[in-house]
N, C-alpha and C positions, 0 to 999 in steps of 0.2 A: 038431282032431278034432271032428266033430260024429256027430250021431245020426241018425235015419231022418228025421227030417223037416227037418233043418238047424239045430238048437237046437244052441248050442256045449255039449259036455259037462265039467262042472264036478265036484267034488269036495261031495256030497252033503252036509259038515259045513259048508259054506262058507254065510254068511249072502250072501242075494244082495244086490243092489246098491239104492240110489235108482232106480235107471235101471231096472231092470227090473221093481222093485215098479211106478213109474208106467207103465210097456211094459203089464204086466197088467190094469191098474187100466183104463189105454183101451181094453184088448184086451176088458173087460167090456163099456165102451162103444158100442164100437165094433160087438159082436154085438148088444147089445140095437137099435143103430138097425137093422140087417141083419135082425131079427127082425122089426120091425116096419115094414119096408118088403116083407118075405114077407109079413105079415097083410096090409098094403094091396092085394097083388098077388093074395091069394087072397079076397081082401073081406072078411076078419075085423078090418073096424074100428067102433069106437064109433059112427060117423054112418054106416056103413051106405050107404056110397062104394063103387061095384064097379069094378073096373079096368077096365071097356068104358067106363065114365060121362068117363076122364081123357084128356086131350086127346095125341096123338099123343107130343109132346116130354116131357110129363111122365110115360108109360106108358115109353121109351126110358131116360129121366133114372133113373124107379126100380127098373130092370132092371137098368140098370148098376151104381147103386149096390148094391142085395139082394147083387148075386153079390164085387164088392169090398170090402163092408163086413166081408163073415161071412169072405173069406178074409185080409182083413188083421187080424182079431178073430183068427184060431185064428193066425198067423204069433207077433201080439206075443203071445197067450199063450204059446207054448212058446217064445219066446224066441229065433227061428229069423229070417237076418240080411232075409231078403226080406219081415217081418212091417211093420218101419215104411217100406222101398220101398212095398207097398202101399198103408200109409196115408196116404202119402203121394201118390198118384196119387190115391185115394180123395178126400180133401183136393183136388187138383185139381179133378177132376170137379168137387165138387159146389160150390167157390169158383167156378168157372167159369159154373156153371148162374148162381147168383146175383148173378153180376159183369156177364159177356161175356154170356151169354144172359139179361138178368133181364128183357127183355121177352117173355120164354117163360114163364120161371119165376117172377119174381116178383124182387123187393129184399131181402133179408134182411143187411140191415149188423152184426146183433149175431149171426149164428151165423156171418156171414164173421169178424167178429175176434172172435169165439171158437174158429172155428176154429188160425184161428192162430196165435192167443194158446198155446192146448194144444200147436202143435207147437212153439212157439220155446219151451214148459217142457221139450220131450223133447230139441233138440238143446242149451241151455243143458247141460239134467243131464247130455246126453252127451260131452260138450264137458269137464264137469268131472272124470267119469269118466276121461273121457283123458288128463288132465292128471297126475292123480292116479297113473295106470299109466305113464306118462311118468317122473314123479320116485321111484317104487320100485324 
């Protein structure tokens, strides 16, 4: 059974999980970067960078991300199963920019394995989760 947006429905006394407190916790994350790649798209940044000033790939790069970031933010918040698929594409993307395209984008090796450093903490905890519903 789930609800209108695809959040599984639970039993309201019910303490929620590890998994899904961390599901939230990124789902914070996750909107603050989505918010802040809106401000750059509407030129409400510190330095005062307008989005005609950014070069083709990187005006693309952060269009894709704004609009995947803030929908897999609202997914993992309500807890709804398609929240970490997106972030997980999200994740793609933008390992992607700074892997396969980093002569577009640039090298970033500490927010690629931070990147996915954060997802191997969410499939570890889901993993033990499962384990856990397994032996009950």
């Amino acid at each position: 059974m789930s609800d209108l947006l695809g959040g599984p429905v639970q039993d309201p006394a019910a303490r929620p999980s590890l998994t899904a407190i961390y599901l939230r916790i990124m789902g914070l994350f996750l909107l603050s970067a989505g918010l802040w790649r809106a401000c750059q798209i509407l030129g409400i940044t510190p330095d005062g960078q307008n989005f005609s000033d950014l070069s083709p790939a990187w005006r693309a790069g952060a269009t894709t991300l704004v609009m995947v970031d803030l929908f897999s933010a609202v997914g993992l918040w309500v807890g709804a199963a398609w929240g970490p698929v997106m972030w997980a594409v999200a994740l793609v993307v933008e390992v992607s920019m700074y892997t396969l395209f980093s002569d577009l984008f640039g090298s970033f090796p500490l927010r690629v394995a931070g990147h996915a450093a954060l997802f191997a903490i969410f499939l570890i905890l889901a993993i033990i989760d499962w384990r856990r519903e397994v032996a009950d």
